[in-house]
N, C-alpha and C positions, 0 to 999 in steps of 0.2 A: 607252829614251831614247837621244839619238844627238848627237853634237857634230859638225854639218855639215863636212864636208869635212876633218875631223883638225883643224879650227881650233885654235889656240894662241892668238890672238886675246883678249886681254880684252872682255868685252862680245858676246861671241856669243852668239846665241839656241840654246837647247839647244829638238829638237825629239823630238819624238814620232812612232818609223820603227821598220818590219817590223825582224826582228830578224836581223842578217846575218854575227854575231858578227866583228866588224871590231872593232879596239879605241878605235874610235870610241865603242862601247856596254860598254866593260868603266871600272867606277867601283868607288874603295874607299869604305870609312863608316869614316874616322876617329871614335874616342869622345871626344867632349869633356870626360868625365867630371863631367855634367851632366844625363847618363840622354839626351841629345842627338847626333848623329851630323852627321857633314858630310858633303858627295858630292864627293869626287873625282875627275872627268874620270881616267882612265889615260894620256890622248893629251898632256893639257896640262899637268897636276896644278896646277889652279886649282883655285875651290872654285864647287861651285852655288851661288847667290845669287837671291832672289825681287828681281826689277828693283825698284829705288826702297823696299825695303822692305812694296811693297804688302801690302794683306790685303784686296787686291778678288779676286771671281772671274775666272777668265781674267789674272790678274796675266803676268809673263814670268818665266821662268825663263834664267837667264845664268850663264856663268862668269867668275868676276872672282879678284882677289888677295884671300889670308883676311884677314878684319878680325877675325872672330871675335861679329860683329854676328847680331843674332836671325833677321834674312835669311837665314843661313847654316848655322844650326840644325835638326835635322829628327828630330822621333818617327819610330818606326815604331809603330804599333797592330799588336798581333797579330789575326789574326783568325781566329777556330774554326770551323768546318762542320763541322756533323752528320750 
């Protein structure tokens, strides 16, 4: 993931970019202590947000100020190979 141009910007589109280790692409996982984590940008320290709260496919991903709303929320699944 990449936050275009070091944006600080509320409402920027976070996109999907080769990886160029620019702190553009370095993010923490706050615990919500809700078994839930949030993404935060390094660049801006917003928070990831699914735009409008969607739960269509293809929704946006943005960074906004924490609400602490289910937008903002995010599992990780493990996942095993054999």
């Amino acid at each position: 993931m990449d936050v275009p141009g070091s944006s600080t910007q509320q409402g920027t589109r976070i996109q999907q970019y080769t990886y160029n280790a620019g702190d553009n692409q370095w993010f923490t996982l706050p615990d919500n202590g809700d078994g839930t984590v949030s993404i935060v940008p390094v660049v801006s320290l917003l928070t990831l947000t699914i735009q409008g709260g969607s739960l269509a496919d293809g929704a946006h991903l943005i960074q906004s100020g924490y609400t602490g709303d289910a937008s903002q929320r995010f599992y990780f699944i493990p996942v095993y190979v054999h």
